[in-house]
C-alpha positions as a Markdown table, in Angstrom:
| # | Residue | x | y | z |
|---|---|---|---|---|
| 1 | Unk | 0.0 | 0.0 | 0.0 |
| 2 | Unk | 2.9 | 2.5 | 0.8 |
| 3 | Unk | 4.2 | 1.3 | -2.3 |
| 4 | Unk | 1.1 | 2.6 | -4.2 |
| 5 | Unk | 1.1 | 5.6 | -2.6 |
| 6 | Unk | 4.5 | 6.8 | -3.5 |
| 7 | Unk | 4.2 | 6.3 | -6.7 |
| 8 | Unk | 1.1 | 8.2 | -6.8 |
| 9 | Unk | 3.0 | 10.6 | -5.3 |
| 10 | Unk | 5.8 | 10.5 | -7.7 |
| 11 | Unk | 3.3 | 10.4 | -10.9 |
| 12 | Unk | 1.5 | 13.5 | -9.2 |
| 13 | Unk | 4.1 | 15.6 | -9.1 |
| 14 | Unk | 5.0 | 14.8 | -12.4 |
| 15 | Unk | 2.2 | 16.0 | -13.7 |
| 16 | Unk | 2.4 | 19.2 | -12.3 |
| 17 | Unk | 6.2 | 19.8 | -13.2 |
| 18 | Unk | 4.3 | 19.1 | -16.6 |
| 19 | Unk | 2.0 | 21.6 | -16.5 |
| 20 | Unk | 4.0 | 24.0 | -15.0 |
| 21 | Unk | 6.2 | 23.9 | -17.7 |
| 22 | Unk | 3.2 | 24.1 | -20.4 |
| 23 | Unk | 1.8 | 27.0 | -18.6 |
| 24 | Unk | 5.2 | 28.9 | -18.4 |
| 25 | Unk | 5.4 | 28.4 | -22.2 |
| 26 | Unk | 2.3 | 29.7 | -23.5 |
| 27 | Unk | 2.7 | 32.6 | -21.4 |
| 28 | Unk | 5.7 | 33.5 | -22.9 |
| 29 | Unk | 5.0 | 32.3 | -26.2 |
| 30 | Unk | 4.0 | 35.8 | -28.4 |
| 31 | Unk | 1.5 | 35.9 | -29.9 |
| 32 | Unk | 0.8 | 37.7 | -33.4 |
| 33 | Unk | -0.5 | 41.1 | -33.9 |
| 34 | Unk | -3.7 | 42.2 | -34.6 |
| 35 | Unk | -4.4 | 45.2 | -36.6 |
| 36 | Unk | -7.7 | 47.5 | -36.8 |
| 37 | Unk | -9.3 | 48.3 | -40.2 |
| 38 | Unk | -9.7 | 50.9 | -41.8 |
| 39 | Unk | -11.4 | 52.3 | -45.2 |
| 40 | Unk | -11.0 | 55.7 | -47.5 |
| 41 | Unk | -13.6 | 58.1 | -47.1 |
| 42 | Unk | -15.1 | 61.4 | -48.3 |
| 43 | Unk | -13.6 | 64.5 | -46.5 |
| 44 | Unk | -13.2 | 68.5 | -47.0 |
| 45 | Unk | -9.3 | 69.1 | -47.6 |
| 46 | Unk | -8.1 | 72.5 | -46.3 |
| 47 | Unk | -4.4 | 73.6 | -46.3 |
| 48 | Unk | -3.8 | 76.6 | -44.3 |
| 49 | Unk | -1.3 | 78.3 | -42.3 |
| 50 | Unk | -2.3 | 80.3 | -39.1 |
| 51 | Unk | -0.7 | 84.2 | -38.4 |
| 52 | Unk | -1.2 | 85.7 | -34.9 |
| 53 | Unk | -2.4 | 89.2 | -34.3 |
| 54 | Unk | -5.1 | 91.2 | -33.3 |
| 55 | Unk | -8.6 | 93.5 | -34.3 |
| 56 | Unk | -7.8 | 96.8 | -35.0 |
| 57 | Unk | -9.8 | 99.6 | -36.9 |
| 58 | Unk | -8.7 | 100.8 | -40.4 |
| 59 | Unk | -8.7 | 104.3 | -39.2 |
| 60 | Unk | -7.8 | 105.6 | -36.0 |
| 61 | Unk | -8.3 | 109.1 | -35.6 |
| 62 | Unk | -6.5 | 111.1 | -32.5 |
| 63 | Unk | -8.2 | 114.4 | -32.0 |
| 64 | Unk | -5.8 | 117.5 | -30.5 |
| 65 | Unk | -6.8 | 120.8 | -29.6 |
| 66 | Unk | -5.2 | 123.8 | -31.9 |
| 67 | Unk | -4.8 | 125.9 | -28.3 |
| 68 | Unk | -2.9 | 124.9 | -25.3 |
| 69 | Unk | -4.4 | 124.8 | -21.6 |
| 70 | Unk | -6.7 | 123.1 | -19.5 |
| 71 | Unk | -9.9 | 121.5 | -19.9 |
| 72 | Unk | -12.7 | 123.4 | -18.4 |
| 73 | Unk | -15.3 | 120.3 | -19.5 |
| 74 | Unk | -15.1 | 117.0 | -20.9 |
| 75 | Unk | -18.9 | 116.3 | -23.4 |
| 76 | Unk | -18.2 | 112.5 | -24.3 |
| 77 | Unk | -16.6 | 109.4 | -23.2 |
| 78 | Unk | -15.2 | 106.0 | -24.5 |
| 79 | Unk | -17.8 | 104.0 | -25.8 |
| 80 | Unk | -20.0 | 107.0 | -27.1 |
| 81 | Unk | -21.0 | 107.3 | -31.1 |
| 82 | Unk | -20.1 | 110.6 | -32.5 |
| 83 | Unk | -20.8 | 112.3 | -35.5 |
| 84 | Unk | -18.5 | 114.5 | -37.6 |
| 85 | Unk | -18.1 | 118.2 | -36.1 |
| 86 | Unk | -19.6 | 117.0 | -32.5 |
| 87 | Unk | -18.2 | 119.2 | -29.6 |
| 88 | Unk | -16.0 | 116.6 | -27.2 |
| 89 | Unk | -14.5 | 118.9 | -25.2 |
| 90 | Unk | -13.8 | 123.0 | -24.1 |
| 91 | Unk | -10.7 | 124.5 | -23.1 |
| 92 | Unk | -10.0 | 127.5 | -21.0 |
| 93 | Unk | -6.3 | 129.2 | -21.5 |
| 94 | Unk | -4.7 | 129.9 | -18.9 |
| 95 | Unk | -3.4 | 133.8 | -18.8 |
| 96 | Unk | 0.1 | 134.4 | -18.2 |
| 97 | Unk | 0.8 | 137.3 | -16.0 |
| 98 | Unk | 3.5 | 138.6 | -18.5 |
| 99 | Unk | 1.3 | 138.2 | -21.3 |
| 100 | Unk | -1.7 | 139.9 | -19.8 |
| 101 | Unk | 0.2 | 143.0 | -18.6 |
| 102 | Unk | 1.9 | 143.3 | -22.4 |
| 103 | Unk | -1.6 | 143.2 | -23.5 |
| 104 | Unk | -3.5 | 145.6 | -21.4 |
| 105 | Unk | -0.3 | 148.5 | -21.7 |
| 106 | Unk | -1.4 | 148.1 | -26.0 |
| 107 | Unk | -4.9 | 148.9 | -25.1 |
| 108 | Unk | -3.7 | 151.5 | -23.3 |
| 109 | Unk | -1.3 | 153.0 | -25.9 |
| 110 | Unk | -4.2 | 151.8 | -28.3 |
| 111 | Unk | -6.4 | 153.9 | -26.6 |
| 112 | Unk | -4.0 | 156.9 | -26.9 |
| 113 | Unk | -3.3 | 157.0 | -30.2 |
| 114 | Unk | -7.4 | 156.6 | -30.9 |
| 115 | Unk | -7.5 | 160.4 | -28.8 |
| 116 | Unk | -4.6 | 161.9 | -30.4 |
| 117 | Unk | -5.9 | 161.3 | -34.2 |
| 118 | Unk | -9.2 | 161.9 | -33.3 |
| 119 | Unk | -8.4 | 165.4 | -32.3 |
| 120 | Unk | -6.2 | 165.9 | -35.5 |
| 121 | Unk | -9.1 | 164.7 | -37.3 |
| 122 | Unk | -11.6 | 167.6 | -35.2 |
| 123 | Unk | -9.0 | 170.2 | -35.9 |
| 124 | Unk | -8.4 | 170.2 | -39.3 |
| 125 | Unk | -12.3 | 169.4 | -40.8 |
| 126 | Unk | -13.3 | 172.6 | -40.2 |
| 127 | Unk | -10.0 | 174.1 | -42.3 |
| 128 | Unk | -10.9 | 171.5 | -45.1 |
| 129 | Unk | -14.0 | 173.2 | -45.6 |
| 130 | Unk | -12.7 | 176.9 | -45.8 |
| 131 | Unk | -10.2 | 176.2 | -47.9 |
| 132 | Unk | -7.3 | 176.5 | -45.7 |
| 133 | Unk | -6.2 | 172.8 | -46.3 |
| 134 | Unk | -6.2 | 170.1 | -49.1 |
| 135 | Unk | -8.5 | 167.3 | -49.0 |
| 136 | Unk | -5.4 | 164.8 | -49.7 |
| 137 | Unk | -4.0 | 166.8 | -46.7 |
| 138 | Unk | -7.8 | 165.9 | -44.7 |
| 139 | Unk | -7.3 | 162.3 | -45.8 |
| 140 | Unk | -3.9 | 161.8 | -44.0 |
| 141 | Unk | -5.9 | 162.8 | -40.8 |
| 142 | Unk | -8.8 | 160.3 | -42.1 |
| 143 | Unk | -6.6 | 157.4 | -42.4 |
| 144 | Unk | -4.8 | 157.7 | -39.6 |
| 145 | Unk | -7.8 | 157.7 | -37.2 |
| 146 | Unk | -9.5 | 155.0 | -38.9 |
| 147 | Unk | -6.0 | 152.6 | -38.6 |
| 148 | Unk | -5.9 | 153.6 | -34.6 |
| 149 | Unk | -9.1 | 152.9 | -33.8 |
| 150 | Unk | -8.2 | 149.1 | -35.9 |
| 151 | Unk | -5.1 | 149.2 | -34.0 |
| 152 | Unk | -7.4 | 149.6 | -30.4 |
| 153 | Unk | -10.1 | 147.0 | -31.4 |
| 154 | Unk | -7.2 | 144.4 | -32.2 |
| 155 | Unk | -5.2 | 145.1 | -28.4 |
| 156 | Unk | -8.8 | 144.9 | -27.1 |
| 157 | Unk | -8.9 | 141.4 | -28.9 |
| 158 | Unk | -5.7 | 140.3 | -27.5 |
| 159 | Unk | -5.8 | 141.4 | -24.1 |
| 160 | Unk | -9.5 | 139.6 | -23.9 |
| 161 | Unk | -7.6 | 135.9 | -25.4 |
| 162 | Unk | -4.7 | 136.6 | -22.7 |
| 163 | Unk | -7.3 | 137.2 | -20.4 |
| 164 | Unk | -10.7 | 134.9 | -21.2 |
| 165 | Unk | -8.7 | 132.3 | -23.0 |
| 166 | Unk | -11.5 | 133.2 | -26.0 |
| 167 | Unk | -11.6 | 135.8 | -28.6 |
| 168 | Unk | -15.1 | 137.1 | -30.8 |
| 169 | Unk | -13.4 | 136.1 | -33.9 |
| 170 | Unk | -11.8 | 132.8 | -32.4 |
| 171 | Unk | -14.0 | 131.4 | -30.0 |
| 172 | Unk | -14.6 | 127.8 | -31.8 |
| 173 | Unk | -10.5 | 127.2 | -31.3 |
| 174 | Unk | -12.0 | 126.3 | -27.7 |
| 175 | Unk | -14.2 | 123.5 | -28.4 |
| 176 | Unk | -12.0 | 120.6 | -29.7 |
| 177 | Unk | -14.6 | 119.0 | -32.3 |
| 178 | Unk | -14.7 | 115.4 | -33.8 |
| 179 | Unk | -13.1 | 115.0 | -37.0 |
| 180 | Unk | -15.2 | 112.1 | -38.1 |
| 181 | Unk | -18.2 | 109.7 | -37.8 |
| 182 | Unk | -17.5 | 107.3 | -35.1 |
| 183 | Unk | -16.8 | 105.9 | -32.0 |
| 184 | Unk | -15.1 | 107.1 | -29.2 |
| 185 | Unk | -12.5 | 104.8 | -28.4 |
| 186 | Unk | -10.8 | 106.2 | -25.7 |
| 187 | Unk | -10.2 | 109.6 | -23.5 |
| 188 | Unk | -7.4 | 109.9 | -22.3 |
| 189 | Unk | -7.4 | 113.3 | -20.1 |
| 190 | Unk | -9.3 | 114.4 | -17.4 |
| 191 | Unk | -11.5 | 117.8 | -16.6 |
| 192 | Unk | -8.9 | 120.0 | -15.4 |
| 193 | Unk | -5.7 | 118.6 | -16.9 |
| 194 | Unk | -3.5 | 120.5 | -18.9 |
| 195 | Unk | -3.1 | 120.3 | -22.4 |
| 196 | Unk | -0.4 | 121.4 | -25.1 |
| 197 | Unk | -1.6 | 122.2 | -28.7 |
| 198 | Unk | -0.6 | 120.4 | -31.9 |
| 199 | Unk | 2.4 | 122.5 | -33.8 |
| 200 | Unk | 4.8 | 121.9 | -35.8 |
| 201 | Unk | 7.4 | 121.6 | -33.2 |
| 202 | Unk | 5.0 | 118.9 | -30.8 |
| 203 | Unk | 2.5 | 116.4 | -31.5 |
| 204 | Unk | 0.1 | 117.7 | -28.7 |
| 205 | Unk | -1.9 | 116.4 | -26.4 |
| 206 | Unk | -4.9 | 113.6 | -26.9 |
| 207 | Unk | -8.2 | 114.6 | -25.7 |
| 208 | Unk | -9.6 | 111.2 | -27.6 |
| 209 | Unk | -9.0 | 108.5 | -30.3 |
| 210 | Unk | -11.8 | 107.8 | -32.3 |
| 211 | Unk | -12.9 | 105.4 | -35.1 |
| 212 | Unk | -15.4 | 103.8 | -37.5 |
| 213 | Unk | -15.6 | 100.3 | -35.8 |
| 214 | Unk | -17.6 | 99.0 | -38.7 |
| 215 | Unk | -14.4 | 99.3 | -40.6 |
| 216 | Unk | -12.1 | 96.8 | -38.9 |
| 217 | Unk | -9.2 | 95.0 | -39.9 |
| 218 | Unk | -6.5 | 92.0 | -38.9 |
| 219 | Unk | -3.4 | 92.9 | -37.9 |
| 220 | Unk | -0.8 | 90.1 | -37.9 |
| 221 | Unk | 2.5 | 88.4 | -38.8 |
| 222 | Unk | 3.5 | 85.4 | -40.9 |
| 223 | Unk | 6.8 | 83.6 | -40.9 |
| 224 | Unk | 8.7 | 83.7 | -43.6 |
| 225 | Unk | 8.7 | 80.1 | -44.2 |
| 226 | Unk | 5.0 | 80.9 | -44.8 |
| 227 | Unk | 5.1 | 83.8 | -46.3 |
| 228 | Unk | 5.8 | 82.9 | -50.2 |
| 229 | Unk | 2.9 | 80.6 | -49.6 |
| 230 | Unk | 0.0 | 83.4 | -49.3 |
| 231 | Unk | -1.4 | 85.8 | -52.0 |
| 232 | Unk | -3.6 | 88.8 | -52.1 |
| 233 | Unk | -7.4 | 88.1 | -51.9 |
| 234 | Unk | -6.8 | 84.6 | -50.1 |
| 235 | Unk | -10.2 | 83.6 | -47.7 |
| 236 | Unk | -9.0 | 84.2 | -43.8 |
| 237 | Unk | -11.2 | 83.1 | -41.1 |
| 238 | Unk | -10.9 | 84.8 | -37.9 |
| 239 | Unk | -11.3 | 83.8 | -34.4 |
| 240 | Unk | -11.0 | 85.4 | -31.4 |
| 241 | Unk | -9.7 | 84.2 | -28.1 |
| 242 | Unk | -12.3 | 86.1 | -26.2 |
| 243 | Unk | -15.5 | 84.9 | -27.7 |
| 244 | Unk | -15.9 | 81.3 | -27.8 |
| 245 | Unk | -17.9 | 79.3 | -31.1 |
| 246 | Unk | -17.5 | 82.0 | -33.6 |
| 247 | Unk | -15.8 | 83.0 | -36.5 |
| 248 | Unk | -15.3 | 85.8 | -39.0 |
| 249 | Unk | -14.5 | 85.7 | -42.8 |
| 250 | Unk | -12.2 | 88.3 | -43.6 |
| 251 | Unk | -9.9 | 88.3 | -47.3 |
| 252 | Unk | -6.1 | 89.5 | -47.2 |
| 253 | Unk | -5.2 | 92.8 | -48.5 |
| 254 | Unk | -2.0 | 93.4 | -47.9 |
| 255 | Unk | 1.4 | 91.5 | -47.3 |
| 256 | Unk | 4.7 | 93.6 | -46.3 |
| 257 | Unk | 7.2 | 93.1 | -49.1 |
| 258 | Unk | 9.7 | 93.9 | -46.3 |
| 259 | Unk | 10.3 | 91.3 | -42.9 |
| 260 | Unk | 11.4 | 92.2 | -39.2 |
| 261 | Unk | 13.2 | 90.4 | -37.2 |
| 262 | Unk | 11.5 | 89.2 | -33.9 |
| 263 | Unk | 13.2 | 86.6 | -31.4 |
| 264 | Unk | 16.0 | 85.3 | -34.4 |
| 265 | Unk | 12.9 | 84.9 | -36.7 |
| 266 | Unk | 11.9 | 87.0 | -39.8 |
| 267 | Unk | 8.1 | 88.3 | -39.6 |
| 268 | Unk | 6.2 | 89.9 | -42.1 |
| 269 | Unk | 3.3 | 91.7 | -41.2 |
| 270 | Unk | -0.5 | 90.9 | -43.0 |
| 271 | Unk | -3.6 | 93.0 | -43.2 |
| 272 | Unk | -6.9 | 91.0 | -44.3 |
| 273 | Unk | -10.1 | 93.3 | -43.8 |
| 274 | Unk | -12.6 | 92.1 | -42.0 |
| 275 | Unk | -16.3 | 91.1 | -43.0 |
| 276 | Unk | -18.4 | 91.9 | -40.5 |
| 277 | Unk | -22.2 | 90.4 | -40.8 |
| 278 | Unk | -25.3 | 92.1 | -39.6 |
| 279 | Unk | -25.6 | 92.4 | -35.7 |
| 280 | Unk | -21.8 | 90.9 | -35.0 |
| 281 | Unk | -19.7 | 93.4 | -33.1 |
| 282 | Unk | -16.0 | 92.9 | -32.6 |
| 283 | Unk | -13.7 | 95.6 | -30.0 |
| 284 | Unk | -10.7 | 96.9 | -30.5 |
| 285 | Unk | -7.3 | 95.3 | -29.8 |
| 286 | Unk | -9.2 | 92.1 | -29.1 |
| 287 | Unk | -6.3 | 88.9 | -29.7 |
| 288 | Unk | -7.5 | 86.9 | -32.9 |
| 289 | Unk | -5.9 | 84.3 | -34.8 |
| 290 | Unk | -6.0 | 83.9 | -39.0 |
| 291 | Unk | -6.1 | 80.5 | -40.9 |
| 292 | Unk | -5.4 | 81.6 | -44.2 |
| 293 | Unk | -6.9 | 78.9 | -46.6 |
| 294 | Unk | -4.2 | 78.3 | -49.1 |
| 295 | Unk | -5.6 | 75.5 | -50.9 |
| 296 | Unk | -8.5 | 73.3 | -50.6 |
| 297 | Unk | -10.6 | 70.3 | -51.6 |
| 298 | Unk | -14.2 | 69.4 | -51.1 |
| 299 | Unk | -15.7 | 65.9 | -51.0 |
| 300 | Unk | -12.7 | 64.2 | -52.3 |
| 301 | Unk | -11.3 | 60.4 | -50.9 |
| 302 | Unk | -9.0 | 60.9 | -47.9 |
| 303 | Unk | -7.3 | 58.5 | -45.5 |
| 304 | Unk | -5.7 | 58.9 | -42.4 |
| 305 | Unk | -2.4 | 60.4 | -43.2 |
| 306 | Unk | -1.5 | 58.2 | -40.1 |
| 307 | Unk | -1.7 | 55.3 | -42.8 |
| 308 | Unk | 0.8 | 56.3 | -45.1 |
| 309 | Unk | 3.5 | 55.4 | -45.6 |
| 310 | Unk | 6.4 | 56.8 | -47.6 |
| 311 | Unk | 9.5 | 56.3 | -49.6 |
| 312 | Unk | 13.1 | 57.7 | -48.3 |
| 313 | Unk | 12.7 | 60.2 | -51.1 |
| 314 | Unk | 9.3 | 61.1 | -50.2 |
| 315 | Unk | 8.0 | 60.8 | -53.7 |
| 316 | Unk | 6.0 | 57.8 | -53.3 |
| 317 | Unk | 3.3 | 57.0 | -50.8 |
| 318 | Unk | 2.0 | 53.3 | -49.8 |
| 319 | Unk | -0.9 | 51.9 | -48.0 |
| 320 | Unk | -1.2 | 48.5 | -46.4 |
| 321 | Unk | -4.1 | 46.5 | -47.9 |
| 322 | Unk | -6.2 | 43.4 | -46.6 |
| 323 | Unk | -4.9 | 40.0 | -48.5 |
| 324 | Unk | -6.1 | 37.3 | -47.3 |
| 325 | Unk | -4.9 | 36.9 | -44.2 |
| 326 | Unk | -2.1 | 39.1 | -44.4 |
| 327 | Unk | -1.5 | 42.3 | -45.5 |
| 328 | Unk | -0.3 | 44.2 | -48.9 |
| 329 | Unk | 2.2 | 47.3 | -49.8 |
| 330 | Unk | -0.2 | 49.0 | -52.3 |
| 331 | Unk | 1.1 | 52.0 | -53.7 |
| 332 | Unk | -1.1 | 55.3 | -54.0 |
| 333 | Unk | -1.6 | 58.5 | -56.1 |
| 334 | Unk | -2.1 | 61.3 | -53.4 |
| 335 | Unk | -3.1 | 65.3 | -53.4 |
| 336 | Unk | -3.8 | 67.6 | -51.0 |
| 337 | Unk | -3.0 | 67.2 | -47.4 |
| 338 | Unk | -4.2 | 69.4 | -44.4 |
| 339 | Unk | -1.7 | 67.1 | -42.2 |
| 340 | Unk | -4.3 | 64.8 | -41.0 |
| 341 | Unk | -6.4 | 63.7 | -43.7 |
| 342 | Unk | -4.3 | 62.9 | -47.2 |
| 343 | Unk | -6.5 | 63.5 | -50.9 |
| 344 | Unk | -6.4 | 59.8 | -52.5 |
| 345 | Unk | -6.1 | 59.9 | -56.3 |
| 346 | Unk | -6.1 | 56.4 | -57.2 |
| 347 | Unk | -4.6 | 53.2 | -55.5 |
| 348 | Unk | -7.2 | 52.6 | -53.3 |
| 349 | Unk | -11.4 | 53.2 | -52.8 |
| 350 | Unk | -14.2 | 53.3 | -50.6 |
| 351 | Unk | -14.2 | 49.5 | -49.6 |
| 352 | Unk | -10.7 | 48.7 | -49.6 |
| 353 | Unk | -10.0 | 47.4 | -46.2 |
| 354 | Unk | -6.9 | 49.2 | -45.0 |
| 355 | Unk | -4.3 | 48.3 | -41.8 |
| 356 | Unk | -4.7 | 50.5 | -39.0 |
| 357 | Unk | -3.5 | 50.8 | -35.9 |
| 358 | Unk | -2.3 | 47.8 | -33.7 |
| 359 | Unk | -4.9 | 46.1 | -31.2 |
| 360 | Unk | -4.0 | 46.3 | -27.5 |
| 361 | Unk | -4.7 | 43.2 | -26.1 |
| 362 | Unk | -7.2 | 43.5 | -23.5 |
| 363 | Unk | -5.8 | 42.2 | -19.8 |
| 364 | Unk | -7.6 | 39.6 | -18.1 |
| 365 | Unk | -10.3 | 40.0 | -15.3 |
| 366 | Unk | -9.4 | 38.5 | -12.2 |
| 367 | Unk | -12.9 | 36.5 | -10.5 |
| 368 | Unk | -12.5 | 36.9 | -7.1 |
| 369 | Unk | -14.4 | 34.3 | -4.9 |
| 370 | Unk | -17.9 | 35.3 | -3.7 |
């Protein structure tokens, strides 16, 4: 009986060595790959490049007053529509203590002169008519009183802009008026700040900046690996950072034929005007970026660039196709790529079955005992 059982024993442990070793070598036997499928289909091809910039107006307008001192009252603000010739703000000048005594010691003089011909005139009329003088000789005296009394209204004048900051002749060099139709896009001064006026020796101070905002334009850059790629009257479409799910058309209008340099790259700047639709509203400096379309095609056979595969030189593309139960270099005629989906020109069609990518296997679920 003891004999039995040890070579049960011996024939059980066997076994297991057995199995062990079987289990052991399918585990790390490999085991072949399995590849998804995939098949051509019909997709929009768009090949664009994307410039960075922002919304800007076509025309930005900075009014300046024509006088110099401060602003007695402020009549719009940022955000306000304006019309050409509107008043947006009054300024009081500011008498200068020389100034104002230079002015009131003309008037005075003025005023001197105005006494002295006027009695010269007095005196001699009554000689004119007996006789005793010439009338060329009366219209010396004439003259002369008529170009005082000129002389005293034009101190009177002065001394009143010295003095009022506003003169009878003058007084709409006070109100700084809009320029154009528009929008007021900013003010930048304050009731009682001071103000220089625009010359030909200083630009002058800004009492606003104002534009037509239904005249908008993008203002950006392209690299100049990009740059010989893009054309005047290309499609742009704009979005903008700020407002989510929306987009502009616009069409490029200008390309600088000269490049900066900006961080060791060369930049060219871009214009593309923007086409605004009824009700959409766009502000000012607002970030935006451009995807210039510079080729496309619609409806045409694509696969998954993903798929391809190329030659060293590039100039041939392949596709692995279903044979059998194996698979098949197939070469294809491409076109257009947007660097995702790849135009197919022949080689392949709709219900080709094409390799994709390889199948993870899926790891086994441990049962654990109830």
């Amino acid at each position: 009986m003891k004999r039995i059982l040890k070579y049960l024993l011996f024939a059980g442990l066997a076994v297991l060595f057995v199995w062990t070793m079987y289990f052991l070598y399918e585990k790390s036997a490999s085991k072949p790959d399995v590849f998804s499928t995939e098949h051509a289909k019909k997709n929009n091809v768009v090949k664009k490049t994307v410039a960075n910039g922002k919304i800007v107006p076509r025309k930005e307008i900075l009014i300046k007053p024509v006088v110099s001192g401060i602003i007695r009252e402020l009549m719009v603000e940022a955000g306000q529509q304006v019309k050409k010739g509107d008043a947006l703000a009054r300024i009081q000048i500011v008498p200068d203590m020389l100034s104002l005594s230079s002015a009131e010691n003309r008037v005075r003089s003025a005023e001197i002169t105005v006494q002295n011909a006027q009695l010269n005139f007095d005196r001699n009329k009554p000689l004119v008519d007996k006789g005793v003088i010439s009338a060329a000789e009366m219209q010396t005296y004439d003259v002369s009183l008529k170009n005082a009394k000129q002389e005293l209204e034009a101190a009177q004048e002065s001394l009143q802009v010295v003095r009022d900051g506003i003169s009878r002749t003058s007084a709409g060099n006070t109100v700084v008026r809009s320029t154009i139709d528009g929008m007021v896009l900013d003010v930048p001064v304050k009731e009682g700040n001071s103000v220089i006026e625009r010359n030909n020796f200083n630009e002058g101070t800004t009492i606003a900046s104002i534009a037509d905002m239904n005249d908008l334009i993008f203002q950006g850059k392209v690299d100049e690996s990009e740059v010989g790629k893009v054309k005047l009257g290309m499609p742009v479409v704009l979005t903008v950072g700020a407002i989510e799910k929306a987009q502009w058309d616009a069409e490029l209008e200008y390309i600088a034929p000269k490049g900066v340099e900006e961080n060791g790259a060369i930049q060219f700047e871009i214009r593309a005007a923007v086409k605004l639709k009824e009700g959409q509203q766009l502000r000012s400096g607002y970030s935006a970026n451009a995807d210039i379309v510079l080729d496309r095609r619609d409806s045409v056979l694509t696969v998954a660039e993903s798929l391809v595969e190329f030659n060293t030189k590039g100039d041939s593309a392949y596709v692995q196709v279903k044979d059998g139960e194996g698979w098949k270099k197939t070469h294809i005629k491409t076109g257009l790529s947007d660097g995702i989906n790849l135009e197919v020109l022949s080689g392949v069609d709709a219900k080709t079955e094409l390799k994709g990518a390889k199948k993870e296997e899926m790891p086994e679920m441990e049962m654990g005992a109830e």
